[in-house]
N, C-alpha and C positions, 0 to 999 in steps of 0.2 A: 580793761583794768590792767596796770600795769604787776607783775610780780613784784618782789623786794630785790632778785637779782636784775632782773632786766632795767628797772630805774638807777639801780647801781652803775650797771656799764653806760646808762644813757649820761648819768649824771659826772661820769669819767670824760667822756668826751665832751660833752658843755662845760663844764665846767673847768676840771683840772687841764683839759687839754684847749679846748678853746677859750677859756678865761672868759664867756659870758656872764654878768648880770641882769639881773631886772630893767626891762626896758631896751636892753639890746637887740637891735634885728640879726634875726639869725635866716641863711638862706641857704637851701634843703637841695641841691641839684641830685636827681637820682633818675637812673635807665628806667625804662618800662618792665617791671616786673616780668611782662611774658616773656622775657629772654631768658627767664630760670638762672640768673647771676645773683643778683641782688632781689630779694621778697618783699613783700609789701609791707609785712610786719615791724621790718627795720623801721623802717620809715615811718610807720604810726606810732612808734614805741618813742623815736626821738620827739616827734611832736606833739604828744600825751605831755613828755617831761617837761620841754619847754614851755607848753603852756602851765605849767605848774611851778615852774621858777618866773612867770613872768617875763621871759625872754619874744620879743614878737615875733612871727617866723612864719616864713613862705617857701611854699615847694614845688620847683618846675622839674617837670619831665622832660629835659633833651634828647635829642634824635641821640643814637649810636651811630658812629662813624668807624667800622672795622680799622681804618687803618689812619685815625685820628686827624682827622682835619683840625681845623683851629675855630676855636670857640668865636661862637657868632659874638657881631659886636654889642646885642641887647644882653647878652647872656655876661661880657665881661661888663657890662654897664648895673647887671643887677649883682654884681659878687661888689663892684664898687659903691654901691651903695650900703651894703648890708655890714653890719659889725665881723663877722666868719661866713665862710659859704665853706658847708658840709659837703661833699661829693659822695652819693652812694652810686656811683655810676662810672666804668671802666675807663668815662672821657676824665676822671680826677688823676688817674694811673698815667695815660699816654699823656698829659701833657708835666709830668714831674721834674722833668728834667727842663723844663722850658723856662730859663732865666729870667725872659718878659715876664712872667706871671707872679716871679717870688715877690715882690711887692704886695701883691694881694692875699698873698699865705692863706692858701686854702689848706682846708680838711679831707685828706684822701683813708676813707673808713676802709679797712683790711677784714672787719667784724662783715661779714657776707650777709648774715641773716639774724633772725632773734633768737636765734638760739646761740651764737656766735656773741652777740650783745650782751647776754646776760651768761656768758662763762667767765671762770677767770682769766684768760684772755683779754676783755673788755673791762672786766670788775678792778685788775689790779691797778694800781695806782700810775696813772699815765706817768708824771714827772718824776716817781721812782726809777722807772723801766728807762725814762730819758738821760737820768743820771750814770744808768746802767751803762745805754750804749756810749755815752760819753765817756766811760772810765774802762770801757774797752777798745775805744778808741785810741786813746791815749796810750794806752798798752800794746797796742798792736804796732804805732807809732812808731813808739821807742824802743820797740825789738829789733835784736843784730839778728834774729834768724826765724824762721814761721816755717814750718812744715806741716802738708797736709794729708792723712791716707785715711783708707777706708777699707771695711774688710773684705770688697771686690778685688783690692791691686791698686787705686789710685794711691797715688807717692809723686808729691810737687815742692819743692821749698823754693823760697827765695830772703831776700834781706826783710826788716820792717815796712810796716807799710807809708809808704810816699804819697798821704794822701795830697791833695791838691789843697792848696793856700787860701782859698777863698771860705769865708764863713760859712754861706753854704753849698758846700761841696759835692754833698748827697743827692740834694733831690731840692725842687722848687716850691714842693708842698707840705706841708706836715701830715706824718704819717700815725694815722691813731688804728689799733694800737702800735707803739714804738716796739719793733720787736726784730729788726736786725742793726746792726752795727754800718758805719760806710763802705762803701765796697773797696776793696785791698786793688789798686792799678796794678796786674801781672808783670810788670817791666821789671826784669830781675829774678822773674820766678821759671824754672822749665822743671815737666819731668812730664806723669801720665796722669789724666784722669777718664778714671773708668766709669761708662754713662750704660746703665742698665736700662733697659723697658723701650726709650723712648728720648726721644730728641724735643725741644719741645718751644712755644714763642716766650717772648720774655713780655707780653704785655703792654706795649709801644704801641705793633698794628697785629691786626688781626687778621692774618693771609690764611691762605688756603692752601694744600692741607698744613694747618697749624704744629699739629707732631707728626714725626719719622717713626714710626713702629721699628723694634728693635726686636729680634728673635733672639740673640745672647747678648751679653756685654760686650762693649766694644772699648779700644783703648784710645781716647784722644791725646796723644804726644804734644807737646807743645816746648817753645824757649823761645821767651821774651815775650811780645806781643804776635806771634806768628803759630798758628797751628802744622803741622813739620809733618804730621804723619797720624794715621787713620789704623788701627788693626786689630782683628778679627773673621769670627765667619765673612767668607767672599761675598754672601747676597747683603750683610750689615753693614757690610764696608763700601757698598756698591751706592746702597739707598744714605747711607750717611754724606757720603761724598755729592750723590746729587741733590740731596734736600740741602744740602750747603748752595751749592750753585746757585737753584732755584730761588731760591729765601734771596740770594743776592743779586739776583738778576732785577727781580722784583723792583726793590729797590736803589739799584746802583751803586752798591756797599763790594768792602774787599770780603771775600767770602770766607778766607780762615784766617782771621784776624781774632787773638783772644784780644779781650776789655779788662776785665775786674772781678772779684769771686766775695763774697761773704756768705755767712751761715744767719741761721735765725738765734734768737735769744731768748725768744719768750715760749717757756716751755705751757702756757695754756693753751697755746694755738694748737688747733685738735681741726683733721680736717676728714670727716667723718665718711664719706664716698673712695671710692674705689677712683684716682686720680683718671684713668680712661673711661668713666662715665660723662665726664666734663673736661678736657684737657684743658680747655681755657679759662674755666673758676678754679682749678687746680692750681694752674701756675698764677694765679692772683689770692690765693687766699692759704695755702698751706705753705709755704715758704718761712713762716715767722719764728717755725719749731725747730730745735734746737737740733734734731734730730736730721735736719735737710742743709744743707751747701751748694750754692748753685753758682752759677759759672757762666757771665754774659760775653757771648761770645758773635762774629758775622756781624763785623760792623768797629770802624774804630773810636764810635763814641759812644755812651752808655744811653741803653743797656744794650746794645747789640739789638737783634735781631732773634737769634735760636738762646735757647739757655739750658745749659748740663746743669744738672743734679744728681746729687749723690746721695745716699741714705745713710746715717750714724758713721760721721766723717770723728776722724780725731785731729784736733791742730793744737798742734805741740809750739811752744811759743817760749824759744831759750830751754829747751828744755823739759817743759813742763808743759801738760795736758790739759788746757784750757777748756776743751772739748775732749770728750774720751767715751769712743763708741757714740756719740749722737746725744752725749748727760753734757750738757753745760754747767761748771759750777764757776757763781761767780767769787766764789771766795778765795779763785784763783787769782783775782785780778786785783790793785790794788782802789781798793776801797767800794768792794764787790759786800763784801763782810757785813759794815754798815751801814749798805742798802737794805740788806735783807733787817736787822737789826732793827731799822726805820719805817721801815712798810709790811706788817703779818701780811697781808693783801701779796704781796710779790713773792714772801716768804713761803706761802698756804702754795702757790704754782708750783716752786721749784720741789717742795716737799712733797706734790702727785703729779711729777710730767706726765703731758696728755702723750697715748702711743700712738695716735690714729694719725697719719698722714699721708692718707690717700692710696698706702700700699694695696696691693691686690691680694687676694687670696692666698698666696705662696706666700708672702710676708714681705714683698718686695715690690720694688716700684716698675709697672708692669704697662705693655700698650693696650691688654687685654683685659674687655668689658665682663668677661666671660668663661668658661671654659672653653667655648666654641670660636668664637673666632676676635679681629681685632676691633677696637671701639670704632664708634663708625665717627667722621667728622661733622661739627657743629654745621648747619648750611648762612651762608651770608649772601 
């Protein structure tokens, strides 16, 4: 049986975000639960609903490919049949950025599990939150000036953002829920960002060891698109510099190469573990919250390779605090106001942001599982 919340966020994503009716085939691609990413529950909850709006719907289980191979040809043969193909599977993630595929406008689900489905998070109103990033976009756009700090020491500006000219510029997929803005291209931007805990993948491929354990904060320098300089503790600055190598050797990418930076928007994403329990559901599922800023970096196409994050960033935009301390308010932005005004759903979020993302014990974002030692890595 399904709750009243959980048909809610199901009913958000069929509906308002995939624009299903009656009679639509709908096709369910999701990883094998026993990888502890994605639950089984998500996936019975969506297909409970559909069958109750009438939507027809099929669900295959894909192999996982660590460092994302390309979807078999039966697999893009059945998303070409079906009215939306849902992705509860990390192969929806690495292939977003993949222009062949934006024709087929899949559904890359951010909601991990059913508990995640049925928060506000999932509950609030998809095409509000779409609005949202759209009129942050636009703001960010038209800015003569962006500066971004935190209260470890990060401090970066540069001009408005340059995004790229093409409609979609973001991503190849649609992302439910909508919960950050398009990423800001750094060309133009230099100063320091300071990465606490852990170095960590952006979600593309899944190598080994995926995060750089960090013993204090470290300062990443950067101007333009080039990372200039590394400092801190000698043993952080040792393993930062070589998990850079590494990660690029891997792949045949320029190793300190920055890409793009945005923050999250949607203050319901609540991401309930201790982020070095699971570095790799971590960096796929708490990123949405307002209170995170991350930073694709190793590699000069998006999303890189490794990705910095910061905790309750401020981005001061012309002056004004769009972000302040890790609280997004949209009524900073124009026409933030009458979002909230139009959706209580969006409104009820911003009025109790979720705190949980992922920090550790100390209240910060941490490599450590434990008090005793560091998380151990995922095996592949």
């Amino acid at each position: 049986m399904l709750t009243a919340p959980l048909r809610q966020g199901a009913q958000n994503l069929l509906l308002n975000c995939a624009g299903l009716s009656a009679g639509d085939q709908l096709l369910i691609l999701r990883e094998d639960p026993e990888f502890g990413y994605y639950d089984q529950a998500i996936a019975d909850a969506l297909v409970q609903c559909a069958q109750e709006l009438a939507i027809l719907t099929s669900v295959r289980t894909l192999p996982f490919d660590p460092l994302g191979g390309a979807l078999s040809a039966s697999v893009i043969a059945a998303m070409q049949a079906a009215r939306r193909t849902v992705f509860l599977s990390r192969s929806g993630d690495q292939i977003r950025f993949d222009a062949g595929l934006a024709d087929l406008n899949p559904i890359m689900s951010y909601a991990l599990d059913a508990d995640m489905l049925a928060s506000g998070f999932a509950r609030a109103d998809y095409n509000g939150f779409v609005a949202l990033k759209n009129a942050v976009n636009t703001h960010m756009a038209n800015a003569r000036h962006i500066r971004v700090t935190c209260p470890l020491g990060t401090d970066f500006s540069g001009p408005g953002a340059a995004f790229p000219t093409n409609a979609k510029a973001d991503v190849s997929v649609t992302r439910f829920p909508m919960s950050v803005f398009a990423p800001v291209p750094v060309s133009g931007f230099s100063g320091v960002f300071m990465q606490q805990g852990f170095l960590v993948g952006t979600g593309s491929r899944f190598y080994q060891p995926y995060a750089c354990p960090l013993h204090a904060p470290i300062g990443l320098h950067f101007e333009n698109t080039q990372l200039t300089d590394i400092t801190g503790a000698a043993q952080d600055v040792a393993a930062a510099r070589a998990h850079y190598q590494n990660v690029a050797q891997m792949f045949g990418l320029e190793p300190f190469s920055m890409h793009s930076w945005h923050a999250g928007i949607h203050p319901g994403c609540a991401y309930k573990q201790p982020a070095a329990q699971n570095f790799e559901r971590w960096s796929g599922g708490a990123f949405g919250n307002p209170r995170l800023l991350h930073f694709h970096t190793c590699g000069h196409t998006a999303p890189g390779e490794i990705s910095l994050n910061l905790m309750d960033p401020t981005v001061t935009v012309d002056g004004v605090a769009i972000w302040n301390n890790g609280v997004f308010d949209p009524k900073t932005v124009k026409g933030g106001a009458e979002i909230l005004a139009r959706h209580p759903s969006i409104r009820a979020v911003f009025d109790a942001p979720e705190q949980q993302v992922g920090q550790g014990r100390n209240g910060h974002l941490t490599a450590q599982a434990d008090s005793i030692g560091f998380a151990r890595q995922a095996p592949y």
